[in-house]
Legacy VTK file of the C-alpha trace (Angstrom):
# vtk DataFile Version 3.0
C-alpha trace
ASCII
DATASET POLYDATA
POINTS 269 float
0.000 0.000 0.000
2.898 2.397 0.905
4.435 1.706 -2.325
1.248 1.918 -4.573
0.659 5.617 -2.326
4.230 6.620 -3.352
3.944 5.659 -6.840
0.586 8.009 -6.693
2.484 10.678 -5.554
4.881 10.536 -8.795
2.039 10.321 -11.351
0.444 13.605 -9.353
2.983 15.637 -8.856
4.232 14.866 -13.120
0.676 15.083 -14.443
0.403 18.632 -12.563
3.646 19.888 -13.708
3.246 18.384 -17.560
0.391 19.289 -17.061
1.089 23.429 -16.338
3.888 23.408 -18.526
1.777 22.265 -21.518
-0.765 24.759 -20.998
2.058 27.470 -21.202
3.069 25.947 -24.005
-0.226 25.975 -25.824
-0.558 29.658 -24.304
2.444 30.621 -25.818
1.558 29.364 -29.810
-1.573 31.964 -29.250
-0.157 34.750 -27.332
2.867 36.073 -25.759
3.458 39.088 -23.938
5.918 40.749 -26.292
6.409 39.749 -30.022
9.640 37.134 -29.376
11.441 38.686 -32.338
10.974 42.510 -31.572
13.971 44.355 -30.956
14.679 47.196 -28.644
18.279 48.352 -28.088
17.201 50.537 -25.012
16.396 47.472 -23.649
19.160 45.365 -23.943
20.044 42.847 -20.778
17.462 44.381 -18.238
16.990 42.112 -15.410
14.045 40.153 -14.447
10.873 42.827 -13.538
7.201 43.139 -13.652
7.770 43.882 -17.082
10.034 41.332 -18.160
9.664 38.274 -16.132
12.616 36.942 -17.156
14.660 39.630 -18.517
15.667 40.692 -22.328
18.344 39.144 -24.341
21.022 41.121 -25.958
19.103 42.580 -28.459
16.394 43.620 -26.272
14.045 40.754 -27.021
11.688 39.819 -24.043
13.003 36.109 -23.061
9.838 34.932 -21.676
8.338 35.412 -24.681
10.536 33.495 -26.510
10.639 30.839 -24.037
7.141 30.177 -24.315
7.755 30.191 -28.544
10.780 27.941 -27.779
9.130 25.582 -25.512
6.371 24.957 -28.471
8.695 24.592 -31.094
11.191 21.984 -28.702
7.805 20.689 -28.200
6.143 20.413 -31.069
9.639 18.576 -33.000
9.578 16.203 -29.806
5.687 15.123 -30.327
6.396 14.358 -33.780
9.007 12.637 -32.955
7.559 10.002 -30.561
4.491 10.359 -32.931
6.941 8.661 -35.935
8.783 6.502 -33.605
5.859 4.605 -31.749
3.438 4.154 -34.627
6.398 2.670 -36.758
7.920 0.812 -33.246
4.753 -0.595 -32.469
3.782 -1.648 -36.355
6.945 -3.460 -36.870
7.065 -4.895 -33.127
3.625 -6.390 -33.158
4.539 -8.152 -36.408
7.503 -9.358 -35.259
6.056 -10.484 -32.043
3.222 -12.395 -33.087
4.690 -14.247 -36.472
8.862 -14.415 -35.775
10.567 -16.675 -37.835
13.820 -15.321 -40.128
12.051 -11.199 -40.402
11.611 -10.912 -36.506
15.222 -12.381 -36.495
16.269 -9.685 -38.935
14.402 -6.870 -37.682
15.987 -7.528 -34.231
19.254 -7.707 -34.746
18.992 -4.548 -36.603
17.355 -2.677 -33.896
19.892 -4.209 -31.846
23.100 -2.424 -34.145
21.174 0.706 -34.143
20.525 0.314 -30.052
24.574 -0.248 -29.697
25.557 3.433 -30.493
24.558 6.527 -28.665
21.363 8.055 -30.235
22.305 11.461 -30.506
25.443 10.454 -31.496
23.905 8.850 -34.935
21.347 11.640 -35.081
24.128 14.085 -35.200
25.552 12.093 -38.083
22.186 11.731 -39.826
21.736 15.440 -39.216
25.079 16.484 -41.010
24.608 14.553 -43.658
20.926 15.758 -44.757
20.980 19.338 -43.769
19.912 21.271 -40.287
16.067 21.973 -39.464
13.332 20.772 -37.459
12.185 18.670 -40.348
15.311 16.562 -40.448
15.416 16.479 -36.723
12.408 14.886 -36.584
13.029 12.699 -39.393
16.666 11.383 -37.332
15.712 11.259 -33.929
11.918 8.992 -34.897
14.098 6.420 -37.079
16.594 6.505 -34.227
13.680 6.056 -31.061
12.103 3.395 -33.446
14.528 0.667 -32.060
13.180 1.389 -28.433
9.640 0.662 -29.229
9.701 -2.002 -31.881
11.864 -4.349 -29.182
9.321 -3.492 -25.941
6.283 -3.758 -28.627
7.453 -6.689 -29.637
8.229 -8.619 -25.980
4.549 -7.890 -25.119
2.963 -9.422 -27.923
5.511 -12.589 -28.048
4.149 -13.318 -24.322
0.786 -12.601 -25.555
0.312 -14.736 -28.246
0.288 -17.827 -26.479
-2.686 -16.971 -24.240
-5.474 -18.666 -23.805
-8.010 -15.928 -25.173
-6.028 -15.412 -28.195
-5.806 -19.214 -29.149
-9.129 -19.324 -28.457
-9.723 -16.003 -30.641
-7.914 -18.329 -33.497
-10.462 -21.299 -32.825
-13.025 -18.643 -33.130
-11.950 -17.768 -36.667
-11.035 -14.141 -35.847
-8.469 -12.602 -38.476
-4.968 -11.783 -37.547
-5.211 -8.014 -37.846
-7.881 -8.318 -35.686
-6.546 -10.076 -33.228
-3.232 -8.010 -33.118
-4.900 -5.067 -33.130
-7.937 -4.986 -31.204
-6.757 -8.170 -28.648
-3.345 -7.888 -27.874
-2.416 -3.943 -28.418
-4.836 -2.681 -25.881
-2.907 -5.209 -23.071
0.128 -3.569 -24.127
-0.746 0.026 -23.071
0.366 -0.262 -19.732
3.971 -1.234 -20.882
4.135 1.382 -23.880
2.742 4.514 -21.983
5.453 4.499 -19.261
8.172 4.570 -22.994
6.119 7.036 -24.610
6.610 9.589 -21.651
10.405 8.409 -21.913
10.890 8.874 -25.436
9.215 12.283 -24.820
11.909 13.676 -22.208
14.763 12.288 -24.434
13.636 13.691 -27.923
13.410 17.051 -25.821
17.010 16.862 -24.334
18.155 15.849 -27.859
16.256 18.300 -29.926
17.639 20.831 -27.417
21.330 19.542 -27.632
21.491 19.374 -31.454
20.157 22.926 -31.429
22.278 23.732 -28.926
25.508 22.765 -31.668
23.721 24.366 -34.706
22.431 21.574 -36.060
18.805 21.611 -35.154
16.982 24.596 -35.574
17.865 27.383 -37.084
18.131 30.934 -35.531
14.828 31.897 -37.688
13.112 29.816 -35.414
13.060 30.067 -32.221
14.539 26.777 -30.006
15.050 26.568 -25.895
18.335 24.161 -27.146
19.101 27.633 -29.603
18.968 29.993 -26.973
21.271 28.305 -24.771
23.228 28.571 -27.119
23.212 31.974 -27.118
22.990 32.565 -23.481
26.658 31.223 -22.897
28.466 34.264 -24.150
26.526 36.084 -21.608
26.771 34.147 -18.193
28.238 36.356 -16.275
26.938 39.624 -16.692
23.216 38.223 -18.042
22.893 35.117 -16.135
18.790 34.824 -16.263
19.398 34.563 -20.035
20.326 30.803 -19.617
18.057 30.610 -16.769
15.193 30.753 -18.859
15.483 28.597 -21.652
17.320 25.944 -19.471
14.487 26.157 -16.730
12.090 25.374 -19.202
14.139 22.678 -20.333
14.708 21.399 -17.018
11.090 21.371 -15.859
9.415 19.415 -19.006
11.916 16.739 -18.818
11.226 17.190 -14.456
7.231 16.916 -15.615
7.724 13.878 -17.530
10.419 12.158 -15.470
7.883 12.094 -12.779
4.828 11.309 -15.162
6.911 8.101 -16.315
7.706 6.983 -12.557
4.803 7.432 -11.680
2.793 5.259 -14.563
5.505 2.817 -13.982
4.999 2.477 -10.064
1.223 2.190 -10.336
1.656 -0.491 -12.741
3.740 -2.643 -10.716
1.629 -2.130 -7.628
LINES 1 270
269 0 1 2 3 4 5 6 7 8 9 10 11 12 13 14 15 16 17 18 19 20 21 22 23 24 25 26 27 28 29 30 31 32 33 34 35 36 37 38 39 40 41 42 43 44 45 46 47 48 49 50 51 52 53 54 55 56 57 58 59 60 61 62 63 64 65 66 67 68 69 70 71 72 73 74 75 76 77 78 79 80 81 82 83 84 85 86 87 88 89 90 91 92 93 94 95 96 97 98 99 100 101 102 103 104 105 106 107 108 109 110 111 112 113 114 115 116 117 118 119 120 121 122 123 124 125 126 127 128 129 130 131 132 133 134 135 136 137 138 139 140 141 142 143 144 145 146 147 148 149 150 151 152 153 154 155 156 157 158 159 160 161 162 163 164 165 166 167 168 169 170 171 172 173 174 175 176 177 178 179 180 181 182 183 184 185 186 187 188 189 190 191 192 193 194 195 196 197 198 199 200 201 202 203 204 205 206 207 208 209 210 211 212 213 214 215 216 217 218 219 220 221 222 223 224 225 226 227 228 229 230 231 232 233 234 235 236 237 238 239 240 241 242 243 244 245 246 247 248 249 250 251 252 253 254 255 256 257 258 259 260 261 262 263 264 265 266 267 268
């Protein structure tokens, strides 16, 4: 009971905190209390104040409002991400899983190569080698997080084929797509929401690190990995400059972190 309590407290405390930083998120692709991209040299490195919450940049721009146009943009790139990577993960697991034989032995051991090597490491590589933007980041980082779902996808429905209600399913006559799709899938929720929440937090720390080289987004756009970037020529005399975009940073992957533990603690309870 303690431990199922504890667990609770987790999947509060990161659904409230997701939760609020989502809704500034959402806030900020509507409104914003400055335009992020308006200049004003007068106003160049003013401190946190009532009218600046977190201060100006070097060109005078209000960083709160381009947090809150960062944070959807690191965002947005790190939905799509685990968007690409799970539907594809899950696809290719769940085939794997329920037929094997010599393409679940192939598929494997390639998800296994790609698994050996750091992922932002080959996402840097895929990067340079078709161009920086958010489009490209997307398309690197949800080939490389595909590994990660196809081999949890594919555990679940390799111990869930041999059930009783799916061989009797098969007796039954019911068709393989159905019984993949609307049998086993929906058991394997409680294992794939717990990754989903992971493979959220990582596609925002590696958005935000490829950004933060150059590679990622581009300064057109606006990106919490880009502005920290920025910040690091000014940490001594501007240091709320990097306290904004890497507070941000710091409390989605917080949000999530806690969202994940949590999800995973009430399942094993």
């Amino acid at each position: 009971m303690k431990k199922k309590t504890k667990g609770n407290s987790f999947l509060y405390s990161g659904a409230v905190l997701s939760g609020v930083m989502t809704l500034l998120i959402l806030l900020g692709a509507f409104w914003t209390p400055y335009s992020p991209t308006a200049m004003d040299a007068s106003a160049k490195f003013q401190p946190p104040s009532p009218a600046h919450l977190l201060g100006t940049d070097n060109f005078g721009r209000d960083i709160f409002s381009r947090v809150l146009q960062g944070a959807d943009s690191s965002f947005l790139i790190a939905l799509c991400v685990v968007l690409f990577s799970c539907v594809l993960g899950v696809l290719i697991g769940s085939l794997c899983g329920y037929y094997g034989g010599l393409a679940d032995l192939v598929l494997t051991r390639i998800c296994d190569s790609i698994t050996a090597f750091p992922a932002i490491l080959l996402a840097l590589v895929v990067v340079s080698l078709t161009g920086p933007g958010a489009g490209n980041v997307v398309l690197a980082l949800g080939i490389l997080f595909i590994p990660s779902f196809a081999r949890l996808t594919r555990g679940e429905f390799a111990r869930c084929r041999d059930q009783n209600y799916i061989k009797s399913a098969r007796i039954m006559g019911v068709g393989s797509f159905r019984i993949l799709f609307r049998h086993i899938l929906p058991n394997t929720f409680p294992v794939l929401l717990p990754a989903v929440t992971i493979g959220f937090n990582n596609a925002i720390l590696s958005e935000a690190s490829m950004s933060f080289l150059g590679i990622g987004v581009q300064p057109t756009e606006a990106s919490l990995g880009l502005m920290l970037s920025d910040s690091q020529t000014y940490l001594q005399s501007a240091p709320w400059y990097a306290f904004g975009a890497g507070g941000a940073v710091v409390l989605l992957v917080l949000g999530f972190s806690l969202l994940s533990e949590g999800l995973q603690r009430q399942n094993g309870a």
